[in-house]
C-alpha positions as CSV (number, residue, x, y, z in Angstrom):
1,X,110.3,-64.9,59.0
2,X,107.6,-67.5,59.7
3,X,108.1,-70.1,62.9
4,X,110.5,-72.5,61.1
5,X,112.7,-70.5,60.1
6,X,112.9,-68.9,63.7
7,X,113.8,-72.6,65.1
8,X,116.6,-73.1,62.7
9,X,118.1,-69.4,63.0
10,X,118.0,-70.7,66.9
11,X,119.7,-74.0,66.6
12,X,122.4,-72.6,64.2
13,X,123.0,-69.8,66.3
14,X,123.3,-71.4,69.6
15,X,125.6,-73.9,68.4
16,X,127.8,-71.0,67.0
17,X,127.8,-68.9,70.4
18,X,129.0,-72.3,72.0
19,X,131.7,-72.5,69.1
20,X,132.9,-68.9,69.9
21,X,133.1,-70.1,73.6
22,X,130.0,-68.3,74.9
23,X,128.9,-70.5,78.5
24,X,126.0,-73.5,77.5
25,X,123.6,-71.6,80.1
26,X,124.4,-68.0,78.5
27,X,123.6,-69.2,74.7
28,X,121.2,-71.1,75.3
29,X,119.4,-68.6,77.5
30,X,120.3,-65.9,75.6
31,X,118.9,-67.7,72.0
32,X,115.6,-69.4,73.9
33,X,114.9,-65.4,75.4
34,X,115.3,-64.4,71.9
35,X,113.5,-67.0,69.5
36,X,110.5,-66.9,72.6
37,X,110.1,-63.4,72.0
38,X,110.6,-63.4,68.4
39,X,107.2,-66.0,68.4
40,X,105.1,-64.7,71.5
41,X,106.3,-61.4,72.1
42,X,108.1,-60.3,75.2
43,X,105.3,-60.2,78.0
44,X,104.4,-64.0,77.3
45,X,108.5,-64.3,77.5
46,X,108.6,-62.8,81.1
47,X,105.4,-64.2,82.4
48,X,107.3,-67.7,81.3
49,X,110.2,-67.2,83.0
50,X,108.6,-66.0,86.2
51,X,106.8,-69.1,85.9
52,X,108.9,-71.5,84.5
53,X,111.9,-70.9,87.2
54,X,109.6,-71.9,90.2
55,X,108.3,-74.8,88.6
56,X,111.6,-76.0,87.3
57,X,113.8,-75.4,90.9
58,X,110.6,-76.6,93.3
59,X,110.7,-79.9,92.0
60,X,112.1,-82.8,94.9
61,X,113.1,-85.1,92.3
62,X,116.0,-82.2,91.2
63,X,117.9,-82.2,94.2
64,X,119.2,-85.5,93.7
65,X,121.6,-83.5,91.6
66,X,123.6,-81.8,94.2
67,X,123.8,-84.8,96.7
68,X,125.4,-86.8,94.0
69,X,127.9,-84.4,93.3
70,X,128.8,-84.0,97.0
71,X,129.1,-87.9,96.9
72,X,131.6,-87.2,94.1
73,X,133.2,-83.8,96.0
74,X,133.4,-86.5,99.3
75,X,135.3,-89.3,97.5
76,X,137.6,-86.8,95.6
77,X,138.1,-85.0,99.2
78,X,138.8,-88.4,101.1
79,X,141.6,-89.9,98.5
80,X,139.6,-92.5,97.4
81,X,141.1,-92.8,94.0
82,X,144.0,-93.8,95.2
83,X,142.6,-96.4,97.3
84,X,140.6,-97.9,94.3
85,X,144.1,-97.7,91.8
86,X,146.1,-99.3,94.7
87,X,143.7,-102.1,95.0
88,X,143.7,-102.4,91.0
89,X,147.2,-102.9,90.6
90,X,147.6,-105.5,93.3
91,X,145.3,-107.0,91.5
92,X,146.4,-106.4,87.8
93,X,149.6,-104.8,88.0
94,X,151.6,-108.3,86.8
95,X,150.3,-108.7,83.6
96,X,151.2,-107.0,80.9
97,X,150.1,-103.6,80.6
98,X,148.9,-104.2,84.2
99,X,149.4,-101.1,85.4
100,X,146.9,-99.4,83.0
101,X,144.6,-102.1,83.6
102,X,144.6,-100.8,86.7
103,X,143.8,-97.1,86.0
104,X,140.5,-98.4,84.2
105,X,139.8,-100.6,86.6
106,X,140.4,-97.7,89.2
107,X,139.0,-95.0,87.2
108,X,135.2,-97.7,86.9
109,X,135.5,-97.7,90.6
110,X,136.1,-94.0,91.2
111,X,133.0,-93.4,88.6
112,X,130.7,-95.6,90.5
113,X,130.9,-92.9,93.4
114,X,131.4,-89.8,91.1
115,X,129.5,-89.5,88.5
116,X,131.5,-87.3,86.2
117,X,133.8,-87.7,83.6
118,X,135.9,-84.9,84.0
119,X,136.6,-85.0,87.6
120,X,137.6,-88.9,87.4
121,X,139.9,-88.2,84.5
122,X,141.3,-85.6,86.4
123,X,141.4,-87.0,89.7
124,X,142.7,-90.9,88.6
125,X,145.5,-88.7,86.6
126,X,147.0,-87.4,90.1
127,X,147.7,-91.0,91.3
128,X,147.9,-93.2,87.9
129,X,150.0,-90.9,85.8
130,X,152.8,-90.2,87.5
131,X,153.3,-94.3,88.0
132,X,153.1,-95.3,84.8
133,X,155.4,-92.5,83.6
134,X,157.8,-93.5,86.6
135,X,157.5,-97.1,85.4
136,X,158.3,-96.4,81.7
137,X,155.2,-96.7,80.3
138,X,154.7,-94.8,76.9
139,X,153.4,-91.3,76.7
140,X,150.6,-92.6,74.4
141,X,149.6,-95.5,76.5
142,X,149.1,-93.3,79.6
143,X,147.5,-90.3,78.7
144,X,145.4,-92.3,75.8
145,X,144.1,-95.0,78.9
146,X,143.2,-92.0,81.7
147,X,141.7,-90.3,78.8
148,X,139.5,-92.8,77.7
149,X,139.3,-94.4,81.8
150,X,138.1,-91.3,82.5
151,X,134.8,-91.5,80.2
152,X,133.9,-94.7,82.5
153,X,132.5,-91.7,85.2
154,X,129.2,-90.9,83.1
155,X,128.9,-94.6,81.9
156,X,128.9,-96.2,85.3
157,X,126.2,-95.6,87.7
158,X,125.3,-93.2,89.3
159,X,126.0,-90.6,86.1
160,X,125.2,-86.7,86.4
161,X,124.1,-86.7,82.4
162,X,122.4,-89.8,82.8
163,X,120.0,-87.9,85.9
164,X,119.8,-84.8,83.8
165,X,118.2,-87.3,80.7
166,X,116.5,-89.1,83.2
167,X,115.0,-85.7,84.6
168,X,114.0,-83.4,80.9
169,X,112.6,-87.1,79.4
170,X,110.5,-87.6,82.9
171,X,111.5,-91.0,82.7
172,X,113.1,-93.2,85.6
173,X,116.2,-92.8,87.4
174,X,116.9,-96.2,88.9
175,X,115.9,-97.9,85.1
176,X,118.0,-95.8,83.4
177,X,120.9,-96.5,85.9
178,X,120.1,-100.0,85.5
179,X,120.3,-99.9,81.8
180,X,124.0,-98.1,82.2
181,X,125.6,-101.1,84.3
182,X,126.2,-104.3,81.5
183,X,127.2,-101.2,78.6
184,X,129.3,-100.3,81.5
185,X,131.1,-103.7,82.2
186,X,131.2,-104.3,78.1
187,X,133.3,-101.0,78.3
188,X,135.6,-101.9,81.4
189,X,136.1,-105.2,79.5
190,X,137.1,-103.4,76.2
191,X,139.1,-100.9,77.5
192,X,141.5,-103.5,78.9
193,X,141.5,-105.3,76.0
194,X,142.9,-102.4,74.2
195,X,146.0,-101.9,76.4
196,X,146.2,-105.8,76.5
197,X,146.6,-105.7,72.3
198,X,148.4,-102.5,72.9
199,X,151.1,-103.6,75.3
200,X,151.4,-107.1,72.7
201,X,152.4,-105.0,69.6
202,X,154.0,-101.3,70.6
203,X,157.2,-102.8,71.9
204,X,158.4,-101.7,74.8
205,X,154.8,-99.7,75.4
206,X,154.3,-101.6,79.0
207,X,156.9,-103.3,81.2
208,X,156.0,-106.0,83.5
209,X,155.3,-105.2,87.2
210,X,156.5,-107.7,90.2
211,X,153.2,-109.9,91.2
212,X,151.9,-108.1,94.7
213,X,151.5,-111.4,97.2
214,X,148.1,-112.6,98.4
215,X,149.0,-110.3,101.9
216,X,149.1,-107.4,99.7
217,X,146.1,-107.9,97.5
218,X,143.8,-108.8,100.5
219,X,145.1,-105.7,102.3
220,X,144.4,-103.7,99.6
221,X,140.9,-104.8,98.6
222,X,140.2,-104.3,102.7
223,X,140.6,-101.2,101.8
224,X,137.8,-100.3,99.2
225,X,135.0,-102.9,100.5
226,X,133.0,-99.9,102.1
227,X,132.9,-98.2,98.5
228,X,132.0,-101.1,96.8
229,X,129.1,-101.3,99.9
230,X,128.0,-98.0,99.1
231,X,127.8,-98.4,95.3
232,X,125.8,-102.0,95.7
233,X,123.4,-100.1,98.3
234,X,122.9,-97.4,95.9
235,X,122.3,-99.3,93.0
236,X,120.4,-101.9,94.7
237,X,118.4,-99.6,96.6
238,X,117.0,-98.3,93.6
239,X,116.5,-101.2,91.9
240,X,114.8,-103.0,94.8
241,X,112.4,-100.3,95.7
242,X,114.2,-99.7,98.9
243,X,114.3,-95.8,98.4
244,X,114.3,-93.2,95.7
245,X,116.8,-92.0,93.6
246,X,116.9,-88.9,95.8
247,X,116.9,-90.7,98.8
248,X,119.5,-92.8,97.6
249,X,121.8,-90.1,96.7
250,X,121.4,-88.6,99.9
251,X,122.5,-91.9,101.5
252,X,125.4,-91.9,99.3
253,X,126.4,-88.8,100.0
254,X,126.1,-89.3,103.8
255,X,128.2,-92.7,103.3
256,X,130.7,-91.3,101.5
257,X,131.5,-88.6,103.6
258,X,131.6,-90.9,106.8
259,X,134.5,-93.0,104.7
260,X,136.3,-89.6,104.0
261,X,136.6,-89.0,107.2
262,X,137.2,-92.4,109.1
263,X,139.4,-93.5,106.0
264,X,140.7,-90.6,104.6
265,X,140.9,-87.9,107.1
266,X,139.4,-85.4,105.7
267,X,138.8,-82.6,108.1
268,X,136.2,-79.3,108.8
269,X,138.6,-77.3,105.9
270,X,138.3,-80.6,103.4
271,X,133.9,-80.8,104.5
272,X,133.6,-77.4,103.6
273,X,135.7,-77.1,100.5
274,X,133.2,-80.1,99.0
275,X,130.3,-78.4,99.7
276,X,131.1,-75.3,98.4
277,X,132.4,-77.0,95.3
278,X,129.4,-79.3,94.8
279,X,127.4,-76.1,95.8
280,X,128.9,-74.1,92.8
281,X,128.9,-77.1,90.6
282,X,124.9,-77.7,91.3
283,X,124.1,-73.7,90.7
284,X,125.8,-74.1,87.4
285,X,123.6,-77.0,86.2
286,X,120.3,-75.9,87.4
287,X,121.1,-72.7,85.2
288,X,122.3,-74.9,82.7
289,X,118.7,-77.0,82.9
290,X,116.8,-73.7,83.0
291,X,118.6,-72.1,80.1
292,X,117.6,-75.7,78.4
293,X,114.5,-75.6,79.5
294,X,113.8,-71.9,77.9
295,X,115.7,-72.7,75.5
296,X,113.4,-76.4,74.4
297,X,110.0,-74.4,74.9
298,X,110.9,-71.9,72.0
299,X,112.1,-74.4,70.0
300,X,108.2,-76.4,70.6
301,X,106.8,-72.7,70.1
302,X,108.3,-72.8,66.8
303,X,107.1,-76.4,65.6
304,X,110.6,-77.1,64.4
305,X,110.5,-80.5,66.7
306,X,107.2,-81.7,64.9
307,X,108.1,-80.4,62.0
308,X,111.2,-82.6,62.1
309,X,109.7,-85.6,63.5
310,X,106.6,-85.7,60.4
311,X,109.6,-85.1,57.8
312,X,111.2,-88.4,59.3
313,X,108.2,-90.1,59.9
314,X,107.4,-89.4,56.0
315,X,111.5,-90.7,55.0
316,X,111.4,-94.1,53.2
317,X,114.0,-95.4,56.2
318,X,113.4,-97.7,58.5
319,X,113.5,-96.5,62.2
320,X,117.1,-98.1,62.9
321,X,118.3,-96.4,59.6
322,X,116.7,-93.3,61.2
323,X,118.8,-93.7,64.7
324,X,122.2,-94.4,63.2
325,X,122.1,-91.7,61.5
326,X,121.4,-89.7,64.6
327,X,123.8,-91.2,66.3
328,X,126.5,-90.0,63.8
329,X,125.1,-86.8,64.6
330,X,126.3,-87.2,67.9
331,X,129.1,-88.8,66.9
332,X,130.4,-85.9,64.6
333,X,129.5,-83.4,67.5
334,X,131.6,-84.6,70.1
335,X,134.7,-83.5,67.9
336,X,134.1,-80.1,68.3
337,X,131.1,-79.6,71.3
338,X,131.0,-80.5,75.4
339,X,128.9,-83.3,76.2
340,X,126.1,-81.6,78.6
341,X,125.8,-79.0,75.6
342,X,125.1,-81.6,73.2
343,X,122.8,-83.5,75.4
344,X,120.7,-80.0,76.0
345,X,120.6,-78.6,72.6
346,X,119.8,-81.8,70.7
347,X,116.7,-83.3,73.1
348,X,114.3,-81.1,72.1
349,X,114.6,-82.3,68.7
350,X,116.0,-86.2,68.6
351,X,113.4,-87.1,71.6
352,X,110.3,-86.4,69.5
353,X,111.9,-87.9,66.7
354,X,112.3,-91.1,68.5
355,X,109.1,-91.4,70.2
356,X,107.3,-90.6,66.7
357,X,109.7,-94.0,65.4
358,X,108.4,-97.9,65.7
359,X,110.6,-100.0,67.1
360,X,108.2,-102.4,68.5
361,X,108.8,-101.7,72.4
362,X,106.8,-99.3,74.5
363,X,108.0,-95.5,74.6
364,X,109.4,-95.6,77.8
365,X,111.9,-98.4,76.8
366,X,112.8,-96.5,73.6
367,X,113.4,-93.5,75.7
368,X,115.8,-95.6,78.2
369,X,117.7,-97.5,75.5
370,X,118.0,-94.2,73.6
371,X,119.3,-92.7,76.7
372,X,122.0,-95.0,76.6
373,X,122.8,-94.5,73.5
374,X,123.3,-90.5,73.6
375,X,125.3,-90.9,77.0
376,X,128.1,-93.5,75.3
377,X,127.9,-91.1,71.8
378,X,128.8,-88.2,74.4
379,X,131.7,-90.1,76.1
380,X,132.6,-90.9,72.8
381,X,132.5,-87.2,72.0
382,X,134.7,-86.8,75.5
383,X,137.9,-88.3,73.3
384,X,137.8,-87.5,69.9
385,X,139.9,-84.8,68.5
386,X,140.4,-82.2,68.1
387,X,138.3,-80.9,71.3
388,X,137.7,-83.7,73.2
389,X,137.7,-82.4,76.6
390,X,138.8,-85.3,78.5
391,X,142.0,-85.3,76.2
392,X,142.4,-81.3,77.4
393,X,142.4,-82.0,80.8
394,X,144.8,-84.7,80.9
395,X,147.2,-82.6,78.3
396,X,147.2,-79.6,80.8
397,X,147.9,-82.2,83.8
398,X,151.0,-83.7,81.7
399,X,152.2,-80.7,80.0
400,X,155.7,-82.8,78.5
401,X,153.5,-85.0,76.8
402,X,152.5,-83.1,73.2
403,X,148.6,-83.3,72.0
404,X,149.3,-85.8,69.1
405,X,150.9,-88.4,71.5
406,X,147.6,-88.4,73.2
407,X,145.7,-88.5,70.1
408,X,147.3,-91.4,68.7
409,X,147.3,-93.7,72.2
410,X,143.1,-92.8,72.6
411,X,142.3,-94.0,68.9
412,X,141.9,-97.8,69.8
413,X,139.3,-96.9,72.5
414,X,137.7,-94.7,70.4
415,X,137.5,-97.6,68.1
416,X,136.2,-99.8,71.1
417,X,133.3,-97.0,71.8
418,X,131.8,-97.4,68.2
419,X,131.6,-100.9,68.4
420,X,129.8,-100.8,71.5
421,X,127.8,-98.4,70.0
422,X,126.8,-100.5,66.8
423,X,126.6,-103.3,69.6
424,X,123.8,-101.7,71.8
425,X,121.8,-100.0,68.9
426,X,121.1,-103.6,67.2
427,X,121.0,-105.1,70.2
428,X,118.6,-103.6,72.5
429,X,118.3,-106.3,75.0
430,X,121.6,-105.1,76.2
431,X,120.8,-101.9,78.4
432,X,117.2,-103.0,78.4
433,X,117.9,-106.7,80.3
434,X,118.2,-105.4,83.9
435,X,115.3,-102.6,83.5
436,X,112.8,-105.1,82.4
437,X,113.6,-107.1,85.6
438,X,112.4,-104.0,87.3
């Protein structure tokens, strides 16, 4: 069995240990070890490891992981999702379909101090669910608008996939950050729009709420300023050369556990629980990023990345031919794989593909606008059936609401995602405006 044939035997097999519901780390570890030794033998394998695990876990840059999932274990732990939702419907809770207006716009603001998808679907589901339901909205229109809300946590700045791209592509944290925010807004924008046309033609999909009075709305926006502060100071910080990403997460982090505490009373029992959580959370990713990394050095060992990326180069296809069909890729994954798995497994292959691609910008850009692209095709991949994660964690949080309910009230923001995909892969300049101001 010559090199090749090594890398394809690993790709095919680690996406089938994943199918069979083997952990990301464990397959991909477990097929990298493997293919490594298969190529090298097994002394270069352990030297590599030895090796490889120091140099991977020394790196400064790597622990703005963990602080930005304590800043997301902080908010969770200090009730600030339902600060943000209570501010959103005094805001948007009289129009039509206000109330799920509100659960996006609270489920964008949740993300902008989370960071994960999962965790602001689930979290937003605990305040926004039992509302709507209470207020009569359908089945379908809530679980299909936390579901898809709930992807807004990896689009909005700060994102956990976006600093894992931004770490394995060595490229800049704050740019790509920068690049997420107007995809972002395009996406809060849509997302609305869909209940708005929702609410219009499913009769009886979304009563009318009583308008909250300018008292209300200015109490309840009192209320969220300081996250909004620390987003802005994040964000800007970053942008503005203030601090680095690290330094800014730690900032963040700090921030947000001062507002849990002054706002939201969480105590020594809440402080711990969130660092144990984000501590457990960060050990699973940095085995996660070492199994990837293992995993990516077989399949360069094997030539199967250069292999694929001459074949390409040699296609009579233009290079935006050449990324929509990758994107498809992506697009046909997320029905059946997690995001960070799909995000590992397919790097090591699409990046050199694209850097070995013209599209007339420099390869940093290419990497930040494909970037972009591969975290809204996962988020995509968060709702789709028949595995879309986001849609299992809201089913098992409203257990009397079946799966195909849920199914049928995501499909229009599904619909929204691909044409914001299409949107952003012909039109460049929109994740790549605000990173060439940097």
């Amino acid at each position: 069995m010559d090199r090749i044939e090594i890398g394809l035997l690993m790709f095919a097999a680690s996406l089938v240990l994943i199918a069979l519901r083997m952990t990301v780390a464990g397959a991909m570890l477990l097929v990298g070890g493997l293919g490594y030794a298969a190529i090298v033998g097994w002394s270069p394998l352990l030297s590599t490891m030895k090796t490889m695990t120091y140099s991977k876990f020394s790196s400064y840059s790597l622990s703005v992981l963990p602080f930005f999932l304590l800043m997301g274990e902080f908010a969770t732990k200090g009730g600030m999702n339902s600060r943000l939702f209570r501010a959103a419907r005094a805001w948007l809770g009289h129009w039509r379909g206000g109330l799920a207006m509100a659960t996006i716009g609270g489920c964008a603001s949740f993300g902008a101090v989370c960071g994960s998808s999962i965790a602001t679907a689930a979290t937003m589901s605990q305040v926004a669910l039992p509302e709507m339901r209470k207020l009569g909205y359908s089945p379908a229109l809530s679980t299909g608008t936390l579901a898809a809300g709930g992807t807004l946590g990896i689009l909005i700045p700060p994102s956990i996939i976006l600093v894992i791209y931004a770490i394995y592509t060595e490229q800049s944290v704050g740019a790509l950050f920068a690049a997420a925010i107007v995809p972002g807004i395009i996406a809060i924008v849509q997302y609305m729009l869909v209940v708005a046309l929702y609410s219009r033609f499913v009769k009886g999909a979304a009563p009318r709420l009583e308008k909250a009075s300018w008292r209300e709305r200015i109490e309840a926006t009192l209320e969220i300023w300081p996250i909004g502060i620390v987003f802005v100071l994040i964000v800007a910080g970053i942008y503005r050369g203030w601090f680095s990403p690290t330094e800014a997460a730690a900032i963040g982090a700090f921030a947000t556990l001062v507002l849990a505490v002054v706002q939201g009373g969480m105590r020594w029992k809440g402080f711990i629980e969130a660092v144990l959580s984000a501590g457990s959370l960060s050990a699973m990713m940095f085995l996660i990023m070492l199994s990837a990394e293992l995993f990516a050095a077989a399949l360069a060992l094997s030539q199967l990345p250069s292999e694929i990326s001459k074949w390409v180069v040699g296609l009579d296809f233009g290079p935006y031919t050449i990324l929509f069909c990758i994107i498809v890729i992506y697009l046909v994954l997320g029905c059946f794989m997690e995001s960070l798995a799909m995000v590992l497994l397919t790097l090591p292959v699409f990046v050199p593909v694209m850097l070995s691609l013209d599209f007339g910008v420099p390869s940093n850009a290419v990497l930040v606008w494909f970037g972009i692209l591969v975290l809204m095709s996962v988020e995509i991949g968060m709702i789709t059936p028949p595995f879309g994660l986001n849609l299992i964690v809201i089913n098992s949080l409203a257990k009397d609401i079946p799966m195909k309910e849920t199914y049928v009230g995501v499909l229009g923001f599904v619909g929204m995602d691909i044409v914001r995909v299409m949107a952003v892969l012909f039109f460049p300049i929109l994740p790549l405006w605000l990173p060439g101001l940097m």
